[in-house]
C-alpha positions as CSV (number, residue, x, y, z in Angstrom):
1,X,0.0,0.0,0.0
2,X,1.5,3.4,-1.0
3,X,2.0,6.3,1.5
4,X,-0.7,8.1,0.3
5,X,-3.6,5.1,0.6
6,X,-2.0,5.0,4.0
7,X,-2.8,8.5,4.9
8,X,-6.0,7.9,3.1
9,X,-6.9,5.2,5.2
10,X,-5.9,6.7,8.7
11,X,-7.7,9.7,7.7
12,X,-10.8,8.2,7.1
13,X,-10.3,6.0,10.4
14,X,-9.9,9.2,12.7
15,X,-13.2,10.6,11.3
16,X,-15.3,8.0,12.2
17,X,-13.8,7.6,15.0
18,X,-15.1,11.1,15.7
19,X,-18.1,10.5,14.3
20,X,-18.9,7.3,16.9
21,X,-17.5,10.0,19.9
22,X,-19.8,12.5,19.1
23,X,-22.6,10.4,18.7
24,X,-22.2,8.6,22.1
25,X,-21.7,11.8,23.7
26,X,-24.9,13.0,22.6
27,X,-27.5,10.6,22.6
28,X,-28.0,10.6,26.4
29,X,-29.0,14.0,26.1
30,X,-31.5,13.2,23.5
31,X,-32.4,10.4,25.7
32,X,-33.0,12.4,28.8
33,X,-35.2,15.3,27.5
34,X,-38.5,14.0,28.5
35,X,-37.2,13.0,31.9
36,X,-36.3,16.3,32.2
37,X,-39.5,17.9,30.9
38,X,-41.3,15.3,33.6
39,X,-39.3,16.8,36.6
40,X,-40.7,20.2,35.2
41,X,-44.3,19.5,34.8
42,X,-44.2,17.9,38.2
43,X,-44.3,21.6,39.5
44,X,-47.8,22.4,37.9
45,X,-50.2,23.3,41.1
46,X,-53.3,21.3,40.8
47,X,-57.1,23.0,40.9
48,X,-57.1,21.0,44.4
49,X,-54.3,22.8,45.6
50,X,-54.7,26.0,44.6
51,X,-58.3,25.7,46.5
52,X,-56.7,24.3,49.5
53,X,-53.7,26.8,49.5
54,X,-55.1,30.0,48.1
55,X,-56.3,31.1,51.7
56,X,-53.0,31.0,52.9
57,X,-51.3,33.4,50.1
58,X,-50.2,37.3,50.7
59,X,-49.7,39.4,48.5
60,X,-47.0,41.8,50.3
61,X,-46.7,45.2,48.3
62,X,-46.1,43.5,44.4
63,X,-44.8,39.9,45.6
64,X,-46.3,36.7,46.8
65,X,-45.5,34.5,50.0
66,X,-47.3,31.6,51.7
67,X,-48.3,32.0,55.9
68,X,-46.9,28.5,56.0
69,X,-47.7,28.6,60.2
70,X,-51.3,28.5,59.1
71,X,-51.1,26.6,56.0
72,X,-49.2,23.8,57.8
73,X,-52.3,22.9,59.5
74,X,-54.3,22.1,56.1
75,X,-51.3,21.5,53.6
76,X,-48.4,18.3,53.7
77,X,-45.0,18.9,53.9
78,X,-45.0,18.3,49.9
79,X,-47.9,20.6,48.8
80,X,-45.9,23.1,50.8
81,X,-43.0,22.9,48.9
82,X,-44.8,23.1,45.7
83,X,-46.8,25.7,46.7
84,X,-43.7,27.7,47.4
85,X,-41.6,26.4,44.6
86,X,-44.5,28.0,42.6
87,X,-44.8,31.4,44.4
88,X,-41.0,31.8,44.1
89,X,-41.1,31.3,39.7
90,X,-43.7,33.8,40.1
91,X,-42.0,36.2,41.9
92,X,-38.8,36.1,39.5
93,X,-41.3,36.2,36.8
94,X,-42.8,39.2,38.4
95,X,-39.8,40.9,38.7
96,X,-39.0,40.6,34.9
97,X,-41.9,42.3,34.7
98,X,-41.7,45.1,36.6
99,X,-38.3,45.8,34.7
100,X,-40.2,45.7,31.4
101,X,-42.4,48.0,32.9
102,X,-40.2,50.6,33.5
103,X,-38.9,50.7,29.8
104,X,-42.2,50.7,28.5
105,X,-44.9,53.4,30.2
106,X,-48.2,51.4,28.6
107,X,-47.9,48.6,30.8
108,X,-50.3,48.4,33.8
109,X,-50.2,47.5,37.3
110,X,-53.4,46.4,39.5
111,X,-52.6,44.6,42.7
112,X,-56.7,44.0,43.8
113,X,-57.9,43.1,47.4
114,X,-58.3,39.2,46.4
115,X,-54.6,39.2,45.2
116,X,-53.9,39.2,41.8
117,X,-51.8,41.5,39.8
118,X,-52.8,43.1,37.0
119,X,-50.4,43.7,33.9
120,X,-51.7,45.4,30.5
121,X,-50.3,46.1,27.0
122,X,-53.2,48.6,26.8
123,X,-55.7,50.7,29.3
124,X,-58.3,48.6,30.8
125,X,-61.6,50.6,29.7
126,X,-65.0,49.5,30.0
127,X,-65.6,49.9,26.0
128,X,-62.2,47.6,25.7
129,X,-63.9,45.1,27.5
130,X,-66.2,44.3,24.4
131,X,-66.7,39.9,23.8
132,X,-65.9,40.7,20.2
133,X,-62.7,42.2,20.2
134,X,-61.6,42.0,24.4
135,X,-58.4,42.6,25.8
136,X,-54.5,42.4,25.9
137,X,-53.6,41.8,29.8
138,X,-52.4,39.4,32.2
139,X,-53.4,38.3,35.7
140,X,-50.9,37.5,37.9
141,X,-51.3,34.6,40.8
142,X,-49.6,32.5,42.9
143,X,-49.8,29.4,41.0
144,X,-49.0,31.5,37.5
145,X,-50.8,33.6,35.4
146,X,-54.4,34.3,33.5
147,X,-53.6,35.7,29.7
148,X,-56.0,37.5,27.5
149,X,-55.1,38.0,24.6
150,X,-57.5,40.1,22.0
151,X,-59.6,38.8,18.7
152,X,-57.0,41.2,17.0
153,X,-53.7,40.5,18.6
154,X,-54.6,36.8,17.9
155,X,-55.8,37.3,13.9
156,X,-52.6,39.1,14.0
157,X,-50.1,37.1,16.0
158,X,-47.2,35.9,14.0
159,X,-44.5,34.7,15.2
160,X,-45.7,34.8,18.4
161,X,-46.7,38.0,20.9
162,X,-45.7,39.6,24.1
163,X,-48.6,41.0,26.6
164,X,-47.9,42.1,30.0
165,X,-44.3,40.7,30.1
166,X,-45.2,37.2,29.0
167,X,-44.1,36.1,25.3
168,X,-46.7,33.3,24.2
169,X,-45.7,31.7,20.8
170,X,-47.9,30.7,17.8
171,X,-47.9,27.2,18.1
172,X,-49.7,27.5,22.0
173,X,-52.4,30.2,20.5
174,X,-53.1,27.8,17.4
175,X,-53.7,24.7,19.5
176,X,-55.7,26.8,22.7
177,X,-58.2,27.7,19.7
178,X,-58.3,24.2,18.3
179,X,-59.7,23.3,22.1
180,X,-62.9,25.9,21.4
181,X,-63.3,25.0,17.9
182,X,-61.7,28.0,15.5
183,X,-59.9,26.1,12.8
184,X,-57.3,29.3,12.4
185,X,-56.7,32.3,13.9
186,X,-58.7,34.0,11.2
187,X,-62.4,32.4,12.1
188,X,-61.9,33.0,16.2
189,X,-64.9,35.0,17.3
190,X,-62.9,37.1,20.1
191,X,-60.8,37.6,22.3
192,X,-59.1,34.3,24.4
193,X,-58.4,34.0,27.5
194,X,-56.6,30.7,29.5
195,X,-54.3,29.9,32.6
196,X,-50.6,29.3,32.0
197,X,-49.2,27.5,35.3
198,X,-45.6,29.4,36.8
199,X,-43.6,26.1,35.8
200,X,-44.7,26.6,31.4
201,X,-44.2,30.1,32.1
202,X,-40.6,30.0,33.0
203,X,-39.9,27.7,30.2
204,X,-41.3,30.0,27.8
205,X,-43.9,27.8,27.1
206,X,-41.0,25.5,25.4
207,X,-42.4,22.3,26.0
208,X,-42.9,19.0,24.0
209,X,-46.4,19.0,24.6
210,X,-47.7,22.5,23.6
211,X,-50.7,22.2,25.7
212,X,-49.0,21.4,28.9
213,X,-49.8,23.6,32.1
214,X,-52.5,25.5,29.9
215,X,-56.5,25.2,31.3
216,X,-59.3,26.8,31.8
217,X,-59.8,28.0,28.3
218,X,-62.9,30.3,26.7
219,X,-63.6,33.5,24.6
220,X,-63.2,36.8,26.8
Protein backbone atom coordinates (compact mmCIF):
# COMPACT_ATOMS: atom_id res chain seq x y z
CA UNK A 1 0.00 0.00 0.00
CA UNK A 2 1.49 3.39 -1.02
CA UNK A 3 2.03 6.27 1.53
CA UNK A 4 -0.66 8.14 0.35
CA UNK A 5 -3.62 5.05 0.65
CA UNK A 6 -1.99 4.99 4.05
CA UNK A 7 -2.79 8.53 4.91
CA UNK A 8 -6.02 7.89 3.12
CA UNK A 9 -6.94 5.15 5.16
CA UNK A 10 -5.94 6.72 8.72
CA UNK A 11 -7.66 9.70 7.65
CA UNK A 12 -10.76 8.20 7.08
CA UNK A 13 -10.34 5.97 10.45
CA UNK A 14 -9.91 9.23 12.67
CA UNK A 15 -13.17 10.62 11.34
CA UNK A 16 -15.34 8.05 12.19
CA UNK A 17 -13.83 7.62 15.03
CA UNK A 18 -15.05 11.12 15.71
CA UNK A 19 -18.12 10.54 14.34
CA UNK A 20 -18.94 7.29 16.86
CA UNK A 21 -17.53 9.95 19.95
CA UNK A 22 -19.75 12.49 19.12
CA UNK A 23 -22.61 10.43 18.71
CA UNK A 24 -22.18 8.57 22.07
CA UNK A 25 -21.72 11.82 23.74
CA UNK A 26 -24.86 12.96 22.63
CA UNK A 27 -27.46 10.61 22.59
CA UNK A 28 -28.00 10.60 26.41
CA UNK A 29 -29.01 14.00 26.10
CA UNK A 30 -31.54 13.23 23.51
CA UNK A 31 -32.41 10.40 25.65
CA UNK A 32 -33.04 12.41 28.78
CA UNK A 33 -35.24 15.33 27.51
CA UNK A 34 -38.47 13.96 28.53
CA UNK A 35 -37.22 13.03 31.93
CA UNK A 36 -36.27 16.35 32.18
CA UNK A 37 -39.50 17.85 30.94
CA UNK A 38 -41.32 15.28 33.60
CA UNK A 39 -39.28 16.78 36.61
CA UNK A 40 -40.65 20.16 35.19
CA UNK A 41 -44.32 19.52 34.82
CA UNK A 42 -44.15 17.86 38.20
CA UNK A 43 -44.31 21.60 39.46
CA UNK A 44 -47.76 22.42 37.95
CA UNK A 45 -50.21 23.31 41.09
CA UNK A 46 -53.31 21.34 40.79
CA UNK A 47 -57.07 22.97 40.91
CA UNK A 48 -57.06 20.98 44.38
CA UNK A 49 -54.30 22.77 45.61
CA UNK A 50 -54.73 26.05 44.55
CA UNK A 51 -58.31 25.66 46.50
CA UNK A 52 -56.68 24.34 49.51
CA UNK A 53 -53.65 26.82 49.54
CA UNK A 54 -55.10 30.02 48.06
CA UNK A 55 -56.35 31.14 51.70
CA UNK A 56 -53.04 31.05 52.95
CA UNK A 57 -51.27 33.44 50.06
CA UNK A 58 -50.20 37.26 50.73
CA UNK A 59 -49.70 39.42 48.54
CA UNK A 60 -47.02 41.81 50.27
CA UNK A 61 -46.65 45.18 48.33
CA UNK A 62 -46.07 43.45 44.39
CA UNK A 63 -44.78 39.94 45.63
CA UNK A 64 -46.25 36.68 46.79
CA UNK A 65 -45.50 34.54 50.01
CA UNK A 66 -47.31 31.61 51.66
CA UNK A 67 -48.26 32.02 55.86
CA UNK A 68 -46.89 28.52 55.95
CA UNK A 69 -47.65 28.62 60.15
CA UNK A 70 -51.29 28.52 59.07
CA UNK A 71 -51.15 26.56 56.05
CA UNK A 72 -49.19 23.81 57.84
CA UNK A 73 -52.29 22.88 59.53
CA UNK A 74 -54.34 22.11 56.07
CA UNK A 75 -51.30 21.51 53.63
CA UNK A 76 -48.36 18.29 53.69
CA UNK A 77 -45.01 18.90 53.88
CA UNK A 78 -45.00 18.31 49.94
CA UNK A 79 -47.94 20.64 48.82
CA UNK A 80 -45.91 23.13 50.81
CA UNK A 81 -43.02 22.88 48.88
CA UNK A 82 -44.76 23.14 45.68
CA UNK A 83 -46.76 25.74 46.65
CA UNK A 84 -43.65 27.73 47.43
CA UNK A 85 -41.59 26.38 44.64
CA UNK A 86 -44.48 27.96 42.61
CA UNK A 87 -44.76 31.44 44.42
CA UNK A 88 -41.00 31.75 44.08
CA UNK A 89 -41.11 31.28 39.75
CA UNK A 90 -43.72 33.77 40.13
CA UNK A 91 -42.03 36.20 41.87
CA UNK A 92 -38.80 36.08 39.47
CA UNK A 93 -41.27 36.20 36.76
CA UNK A 94 -42.81 39.22 38.39
CA UNK A 95 -39.83 40.94 38.74
CA UNK A 96 -39.00 40.59 34.85
CA UNK A 97 -41.93 42.32 34.68
CA UNK A 98 -41.67 45.15 36.56
CA UNK A 99 -38.27 45.84 34.65
CA UNK A 100 -40.18 45.72 31.41
CA UNK A 101 -42.43 48.00 32.86
CA UNK A 102 -40.20 50.64 33.50
CA UNK A 103 -38.90 50.65 29.81
CA UNK A 104 -42.24 50.68 28.54
CA UNK A 105 -44.89 53.39 30.20
CA UNK A 106 -48.20 51.43 28.59
CA UNK A 107 -47.91 48.62 30.84
CA UNK A 108 -50.28 48.38 33.76
CA UNK A 109 -50.23 47.45 37.29
CA UNK A 110 -53.37 46.41 39.50
CA UNK A 111 -52.63 44.65 42.74
CA UNK A 112 -56.72 43.95 43.84
CA UNK A 113 -57.87 43.12 47.43
CA UNK A 114 -58.27 39.16 46.37
CA UNK A 115 -54.59 39.20 45.23
CA UNK A 116 -53.88 39.18 41.75
CA UNK A 117 -51.84 41.48 39.79
CA UNK A 118 -52.81 43.12 37.04
CA UNK A 119 -50.45 43.70 33.90
CA UNK A 120 -51.69 45.36 30.47
CA UNK A 121 -50.31 46.14 26.96
CA UNK A 122 -53.22 48.60 26.77
CA UNK A 123 -55.69 50.73 29.32
CA UNK A 124 -58.28 48.62 30.81
CA UNK A 125 -61.57 50.63 29.70
CA UNK A 126 -65.00 49.47 30.00
CA UNK A 127 -65.57 49.93 26.00
CA UNK A 128 -62.16 47.63 25.70
CA UNK A 129 -63.91 45.11 27.50
CA UNK A 130 -66.24 44.32 24.40
CA UNK A 131 -66.68 39.93 23.78
CA UNK A 132 -65.93 40.69 20.20
CA UNK A 133 -62.69 42.23 20.19
CA UNK A 134 -61.55 42.00 24.36
CA UNK A 135 -58.41 42.55 25.79
CA UNK A 136 -54.50 42.43 25.93
CA UNK A 137 -53.65 41.82 29.79
CA UNK A 138 -52.40 39.38 32.23
CA UNK A 139 -53.41 38.31 35.70
CA UNK A 140 -50.92 37.52 37.89
CA UNK A 141 -51.28 34.61 40.79
CA UNK A 142 -49.63 32.49 42.89
CA UNK A 143 -49.84 29.42 40.96
CA UNK A 144 -49.03 31.55 37.53
CA UNK A 145 -50.84 33.57 35.43
CA UNK A 146 -54.39 34.28 33.46
CA UNK A 147 -53.58 35.66 29.74
CA UNK A 148 -56.01 37.52 27.52
CA UNK A 149 -55.11 37.98 24.57
CA UNK A 150 -57.53 40.10 22.04
CA UNK A 151 -59.57 38.80 18.67
CA UNK A 152 -56.99 41.19 17.00
CA UNK A 153 -53.66 40.47 18.57
CA UNK A 154 -54.57 36.85 17.87
CA UNK A 155 -55.82 37.34 13.86
CA UNK A 156 -52.56 39.09 13.98
CA UNK A 157 -50.06 37.09 15.97
CA UNK A 158 -47.19 35.92 14.00
CA UNK A 159 -44.51 34.68 15.19
CA UNK A 160 -45.74 34.79 18.36
CA UNK A 161 -46.71 37.97 20.88
CA UNK A 162 -45.66 39.64 24.13
CA UNK A 163 -48.61 40.99 26.59
CA UNK A 164 -47.93 42.15 29.97
CA UNK A 165 -44.33 40.72 30.14
CA UNK A 166 -45.16 37.15 28.97
CA UNK A 167 -44.10 36.10 25.32
CA UNK A 168 -46.70 33.32 24.17
CA UNK A 169 -45.66 31.66 20.77
CA UNK A 170 -47.92 30.70 17.84
CA UNK A 171 -47.91 27.20 18.06
CA UNK A 172 -49.74 27.48 21.97
CA UNK A 173 -52.36 30.18 20.48
CA UNK A 174 -53.08 27.80 17.39
CA UNK A 175 -53.72 24.71 19.53
CA UNK A 176 -55.73 26.82 22.66
CA UNK A 177 -58.25 27.67 19.66
CA UNK A 178 -58.31 24.16 18.35
CA UNK A 179 -59.68 23.30 22.06
CA UNK A 180 -62.86 25.94 21.41
CA UNK A 181 -63.31 25.04 17.95
CA UNK A 182 -61.75 28.02 15.55
CA UNK A 183 -59.94 26.15 12.83
CA UNK A 184 -57.33 29.33 12.36
CA UNK A 185 -56.71 32.32 13.93
CA UNK A 186 -58.66 34.05 11.25
CA UNK A 187 -62.44 32.42 12.08
CA UNK A 188 -61.86 33.02 16.17
CA UNK A 189 -64.86 34.99 17.34
CA UNK A 190 -62.94 37.14 20.09
CA UNK A 191 -60.82 37.64 22.30
CA UNK A 192 -59.07 34.26 24.42
CA UNK A 193 -58.39 34.04 27.50
CA UNK A 194 -56.56 30.67 29.53
CA UNK A 195 -54.33 29.89 32.58
CA UNK A 196 -50.56 29.34 32.04
CA UNK A 197 -49.17 27.48 35.28
CA UNK A 198 -45.60 29.42 36.83
CA UNK A 199 -43.57 26.08 35.79
CA UNK A 200 -44.68 26.62 31.36
CA UNK A 201 -44.21 30.09 32.12
CA UNK A 202 -40.57 30.05 33.00
CA UNK A 203 -39.91 27.73 30.19
CA UNK A 204 -41.29 30.01 27.85
CA UNK A 205 -43.92 27.82 27.09
CA UNK A 206 -41.04 25.54 25.40
CA UNK A 207 -42.41 22.28 25.98
CA UNK A 208 -42.89 19.05 23.99
CA UNK A 209 -46.40 19.03 24.56
CA UNK A 210 -47.71 22.50 23.58
CA UNK A 211 -50.72 22.20 25.68
CA UNK A 212 -49.04 21.37 28.94
CA UNK A 213 -49.84 23.58 32.05
CA UNK A 214 -52.50 25.46 29.91
CA UNK A 215 -56.53 25.22 31.32
CA UNK A 216 -59.27 26.80 31.81
CA UNK A 217 -59.84 28.00 28.26
CA UNK A 218 -62.87 30.32 26.70
CA UNK A 219 -63.61 33.50 24.58
CA UNK A 220 -63.20 36.79 26.75
Amino acid sequence: MSVSAKRCLMWAVAMITVIVVLFSSTAPAFASAPAAETISQGTAVSNELKEKAGQYIILEGEYYSLNIRAASSELTNKEIKQVEKSISTVNRQLTMVYVQQQRDPRNIFVADDEGVITTSSQPLSVTSRSYKEGVNKVEWYWWGARIYLSKTTVRWIGAGVTVGGIWVPEPVVSKILATIGAITAATVQGGIVFDANAALISMGFVVMNPMWGISNIHYQ
